[in-house]
C-alpha positions as CSV (number, residue, x, y, z in Angstrom):
1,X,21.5,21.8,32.8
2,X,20.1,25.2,34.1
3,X,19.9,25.6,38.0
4,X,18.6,27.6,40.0
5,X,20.9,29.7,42.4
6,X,20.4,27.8,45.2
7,X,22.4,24.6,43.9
8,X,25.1,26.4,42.6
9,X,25.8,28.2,46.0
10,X,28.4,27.1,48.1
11,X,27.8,25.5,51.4
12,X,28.0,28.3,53.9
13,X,25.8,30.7,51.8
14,X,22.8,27.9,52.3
15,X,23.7,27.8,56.0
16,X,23.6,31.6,56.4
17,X,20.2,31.6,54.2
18,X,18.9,28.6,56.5
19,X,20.0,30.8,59.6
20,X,17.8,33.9,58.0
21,X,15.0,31.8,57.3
22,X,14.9,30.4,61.0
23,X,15.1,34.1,62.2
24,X,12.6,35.7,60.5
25,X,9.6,32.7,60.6
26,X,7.5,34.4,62.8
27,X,7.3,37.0,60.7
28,X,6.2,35.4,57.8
29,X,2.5,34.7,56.9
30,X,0.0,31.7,57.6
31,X,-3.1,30.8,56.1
32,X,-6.2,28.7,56.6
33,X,-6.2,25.8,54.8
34,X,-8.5,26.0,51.7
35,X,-7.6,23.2,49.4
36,X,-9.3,25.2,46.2
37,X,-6.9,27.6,46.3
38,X,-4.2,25.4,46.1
39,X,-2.3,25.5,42.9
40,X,-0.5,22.1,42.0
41,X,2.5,22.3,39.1
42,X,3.8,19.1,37.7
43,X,6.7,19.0,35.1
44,X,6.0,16.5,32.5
45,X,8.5,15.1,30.1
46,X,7.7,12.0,28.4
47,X,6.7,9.9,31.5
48,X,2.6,10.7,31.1
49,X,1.6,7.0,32.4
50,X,0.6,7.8,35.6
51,X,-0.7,11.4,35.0
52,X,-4.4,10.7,34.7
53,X,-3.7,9.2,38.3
54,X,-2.0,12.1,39.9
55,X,-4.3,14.2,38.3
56,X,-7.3,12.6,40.2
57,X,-5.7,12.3,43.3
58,X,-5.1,15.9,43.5
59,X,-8.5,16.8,42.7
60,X,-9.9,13.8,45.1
61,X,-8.2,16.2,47.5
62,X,-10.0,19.6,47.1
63,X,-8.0,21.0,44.4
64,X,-9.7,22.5,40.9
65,X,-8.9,20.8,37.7
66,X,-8.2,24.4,36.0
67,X,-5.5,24.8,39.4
68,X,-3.7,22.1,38.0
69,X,-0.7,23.3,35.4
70,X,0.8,21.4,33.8
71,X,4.0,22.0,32.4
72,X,5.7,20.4,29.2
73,X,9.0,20.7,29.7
74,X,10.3,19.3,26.1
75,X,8.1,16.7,25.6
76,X,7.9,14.2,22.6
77,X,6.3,11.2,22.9
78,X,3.1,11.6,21.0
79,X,1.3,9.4,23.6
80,X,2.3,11.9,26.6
81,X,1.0,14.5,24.3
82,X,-2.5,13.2,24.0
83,X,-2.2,12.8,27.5
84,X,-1.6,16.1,28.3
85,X,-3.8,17.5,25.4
86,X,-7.3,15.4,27.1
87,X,-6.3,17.0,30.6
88,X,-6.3,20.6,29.0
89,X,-9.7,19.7,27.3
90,X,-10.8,18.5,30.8
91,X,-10.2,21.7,32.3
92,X,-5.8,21.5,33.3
93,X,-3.7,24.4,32.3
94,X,-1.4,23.9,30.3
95,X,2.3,25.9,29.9
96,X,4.7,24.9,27.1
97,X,8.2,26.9,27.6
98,X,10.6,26.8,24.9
99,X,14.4,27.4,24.3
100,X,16.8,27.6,27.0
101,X,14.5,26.8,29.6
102,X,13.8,23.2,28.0
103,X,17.1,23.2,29.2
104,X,16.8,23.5,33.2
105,X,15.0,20.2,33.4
106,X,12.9,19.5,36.5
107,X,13.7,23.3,37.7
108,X,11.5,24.8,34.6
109,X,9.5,26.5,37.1
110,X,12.0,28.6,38.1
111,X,14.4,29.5,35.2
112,X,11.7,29.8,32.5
113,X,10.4,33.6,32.4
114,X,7.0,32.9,31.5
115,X,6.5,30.7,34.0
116,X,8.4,32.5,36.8
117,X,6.0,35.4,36.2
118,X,2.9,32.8,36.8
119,X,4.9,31.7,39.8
120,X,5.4,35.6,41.2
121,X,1.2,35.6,40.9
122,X,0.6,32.7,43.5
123,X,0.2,34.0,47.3
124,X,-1.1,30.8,49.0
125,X,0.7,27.9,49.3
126,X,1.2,25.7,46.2
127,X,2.1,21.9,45.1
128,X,5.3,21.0,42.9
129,X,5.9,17.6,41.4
130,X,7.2,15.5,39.1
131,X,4.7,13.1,37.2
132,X,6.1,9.8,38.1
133,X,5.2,9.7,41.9
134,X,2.1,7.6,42.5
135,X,-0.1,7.5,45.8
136,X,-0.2,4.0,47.7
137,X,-3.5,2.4,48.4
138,X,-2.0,2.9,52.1
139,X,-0.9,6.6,52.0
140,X,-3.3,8.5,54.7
141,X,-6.2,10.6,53.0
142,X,-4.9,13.7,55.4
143,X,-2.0,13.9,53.7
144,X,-2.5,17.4,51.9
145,X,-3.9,18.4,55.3
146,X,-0.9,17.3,56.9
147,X,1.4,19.0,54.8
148,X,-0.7,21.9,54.9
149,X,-0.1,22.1,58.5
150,X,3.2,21.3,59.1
151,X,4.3,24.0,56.6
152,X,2.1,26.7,59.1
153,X,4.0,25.3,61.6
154,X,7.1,25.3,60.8
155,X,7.4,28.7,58.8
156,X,11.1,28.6,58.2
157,X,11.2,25.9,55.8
158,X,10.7,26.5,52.3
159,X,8.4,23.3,51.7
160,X,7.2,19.9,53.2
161,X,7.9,17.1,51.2
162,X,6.2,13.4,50.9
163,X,8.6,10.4,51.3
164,X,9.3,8.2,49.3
165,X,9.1,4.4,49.5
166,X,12.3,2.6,49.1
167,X,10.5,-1.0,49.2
168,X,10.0,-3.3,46.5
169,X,12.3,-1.7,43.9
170,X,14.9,-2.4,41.4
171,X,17.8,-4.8,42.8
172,X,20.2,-3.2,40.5
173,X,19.6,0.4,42.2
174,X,18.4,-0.2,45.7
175,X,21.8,0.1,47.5
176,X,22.5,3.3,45.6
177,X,19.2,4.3,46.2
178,X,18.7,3.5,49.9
179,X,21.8,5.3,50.7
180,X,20.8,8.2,49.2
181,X,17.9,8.9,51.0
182,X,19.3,7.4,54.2
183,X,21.4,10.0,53.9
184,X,18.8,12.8,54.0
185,X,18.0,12.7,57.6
186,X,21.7,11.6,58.6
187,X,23.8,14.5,57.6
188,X,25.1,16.6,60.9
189,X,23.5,19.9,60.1
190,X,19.8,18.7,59.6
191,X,19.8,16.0,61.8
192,X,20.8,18.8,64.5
193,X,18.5,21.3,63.6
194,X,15.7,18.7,63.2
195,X,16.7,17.7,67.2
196,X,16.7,21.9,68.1
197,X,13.6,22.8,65.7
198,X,10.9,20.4,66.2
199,X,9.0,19.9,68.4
200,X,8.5,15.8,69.4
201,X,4.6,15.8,67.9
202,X,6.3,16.6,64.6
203,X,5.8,13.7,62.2
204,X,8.8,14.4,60.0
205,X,12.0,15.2,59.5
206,X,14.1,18.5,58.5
207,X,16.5,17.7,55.8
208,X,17.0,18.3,52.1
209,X,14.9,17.3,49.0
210,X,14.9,18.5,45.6
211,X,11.8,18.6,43.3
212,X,10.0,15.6,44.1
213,X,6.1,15.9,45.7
214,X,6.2,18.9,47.9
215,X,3.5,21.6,49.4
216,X,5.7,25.1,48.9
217,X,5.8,28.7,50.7
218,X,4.6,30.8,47.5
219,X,7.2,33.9,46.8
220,X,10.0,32.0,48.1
221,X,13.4,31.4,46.3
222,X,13.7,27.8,45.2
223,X,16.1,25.9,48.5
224,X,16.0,22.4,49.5
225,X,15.4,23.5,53.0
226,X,12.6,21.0,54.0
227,X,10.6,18.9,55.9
228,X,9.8,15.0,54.8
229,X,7.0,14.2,56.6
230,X,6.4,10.5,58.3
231,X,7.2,7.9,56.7
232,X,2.9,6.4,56.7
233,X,2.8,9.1,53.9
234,X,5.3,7.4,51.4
235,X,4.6,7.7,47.6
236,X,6.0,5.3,45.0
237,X,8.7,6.6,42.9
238,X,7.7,4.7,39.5
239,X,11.6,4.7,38.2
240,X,12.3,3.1,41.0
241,X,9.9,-0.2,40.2
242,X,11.9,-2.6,38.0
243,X,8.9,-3.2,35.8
244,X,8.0,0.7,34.9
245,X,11.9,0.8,34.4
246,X,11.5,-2.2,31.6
247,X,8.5,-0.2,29.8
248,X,8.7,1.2,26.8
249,X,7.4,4.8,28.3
250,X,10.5,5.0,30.6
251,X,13.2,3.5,27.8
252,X,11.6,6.5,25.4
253,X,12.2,8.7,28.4
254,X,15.5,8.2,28.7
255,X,16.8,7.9,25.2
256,X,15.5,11.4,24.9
257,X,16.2,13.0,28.3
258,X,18.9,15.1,28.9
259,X,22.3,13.8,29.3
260,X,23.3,15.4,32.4
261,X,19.5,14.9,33.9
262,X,19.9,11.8,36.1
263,X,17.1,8.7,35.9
264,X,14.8,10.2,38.9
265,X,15.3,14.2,38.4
């Protein structure tokens, strides 16, 4: 799989870039929060279920439909096409890269020229995500507001994350599962900085996540460097859920996925 330079860089070169990201905050921009500006990419591949829902809840927060792109990052399953063909008729862009960058997975946005150049356009802050996150009944309505906020804040991260709820999942994968995101906020040089950096009003936590619902710093190079927010603004992570994993949607999904993409890239 293609990868961006960030997760092929050893340790101490994302510590120095951290380090230059802390230093030069205050002299990057902020900006008023104006939800119709806001640009919101997902990757699609196969798992188009739960888009119509997303899709919704992004607009139910401000954002135009036509700010919406969607990405089709290899798809085949004629059912997510028709998905992602009546969302274009209802006013979602649509961007369909091809060749090697079908091969970079959930970092498309980032390796694939055409859409790189799209990216390079956007100078207010912007939504990535991957299609199989769904919003709880639960999930505060300020959460884009939130988000929004927290990244004007706290200018020296590259993006504010969601959670993700690690209740009511697969038996088979919890362990692994909870222990991976455990160990988000538990390794030493995050859980420091997030002790140094923020300040205690801060609903969150600095640490690292990869592509999964996130508000992003537009012209930025693509790091982990993050902030999760509280957990009251959890999302479900539909691969997780031991019934979406038994559906035909997510057994067609993985049959044809990549076979060095893991279950929830």
């Amino acid at each position: 799989m293609r990868r961006p330079l960030w997760l092929r860089a050893p340790q101490p070169i994302r510590i120095l870039y951290i380090a230059y990201r802390f230093c030069t905050a205050a002299a990057r921009r902020s900006w008023r929060y104006e939800p119709n500006k806001i640009i919101a990419i997902v990757i699609v591949r196969d798992l188009y279920s739960n888009l119509c829902h997303l899709v919704e809840e992004l607009t139910s927060q401000g954002i135009n439909t036509n700010n919406i792109w969607l990405i089709d990052a290899g798809t085949t399953n004629q059912q997510c096409l028709g998905v992602l063909e009546n969302l274009r008729i209802q006013g979602c862009k649509t961007i369909k890269p091809s060749g090697k960058a079908l091969t970079s997975g959930p970092y498309v946005a980032w390796i694939d020229g055409k859409v790189k150049k799209e990216l390079k356009k956007i100078d207010y802050p912007f939504i990535l995500t991957d299609p199989d996150l769904r919003f709880k009944d639960s999930c505060p309505r300020d959460w884009l507001k939130k988000a929004f906020d927290t990244l004007m804040k706290h200018r020296y991260v590259a993006k504010v994350g969601l959670p993700l709820c690690t209740s009511d999942i697969d038996p088979e994968i919890s362990d692994l599962i909870i222990s991976n995101q455990t160990a988000l906020y538990r390794h030493w040089f995050f859980r420091r900085a997030s002790d140094v950096l923020l300040e205690k009003d801060t609903e969150g936590h600095i640490c690292a996540i990869d592509t999964t619902m996130a508000l992003y710093r537009p012209k930025s190079a693509f790091s982990t460097f993050a902030i999760r927010m509280n957990e009251r603004y959890k999302v479900e992570h539909l691969p997780w859920k031991i019934k979406f994993r038994r559906s035909k949607e997510f057994q067609y999904y993985c049959n044809h996925k990549q076979s060095d993409i893991g279950e929830w890239s």
